[in-house]
C-alpha positions, 0 to 999 in steps of 0.5 A: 031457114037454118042449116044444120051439118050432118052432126047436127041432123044425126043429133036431132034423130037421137032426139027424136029416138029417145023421145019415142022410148028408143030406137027399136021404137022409133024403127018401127013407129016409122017403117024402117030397120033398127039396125040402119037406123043405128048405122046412120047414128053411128055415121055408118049410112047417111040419112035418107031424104024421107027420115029427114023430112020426118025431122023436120028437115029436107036433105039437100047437097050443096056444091061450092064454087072453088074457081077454074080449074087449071 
């Protein structure tokens, strides 16, 4: 299973528009505004579980263990 940063899941889902002839008709296709649809592209919202699963993909937050605390 890879990982993919969040550039590269915003990448897929401009794939993903221009395969369905733009983003007004991947919004529709898919229940969802364009105009959300274009802030998640331009890194103003962040992509929604449900958008990732219809990429393929399934939206996980990771944490990392940096050590105690002082």
């Amino acid at each position: 299973m890879d990982r993919l940063t969040q550039e590269q899941a915003i990448q897929r889902l401009a794939d993903a528009c221009r395969d369905a002839g733009g983003q007004y008709l991947f919004a529709r296709q898919h229940g969802i505004s364009r105009k959300w649809l274009n802030n998640v592209l331009r890194g103003r919202n962040t992509l929604s579980p449900g958008i990732a699963l219809v990429l393929g993909l399934r939206k996980i937050v990771l944490f990392e263990d940096v050590g105690t605390t002082p």
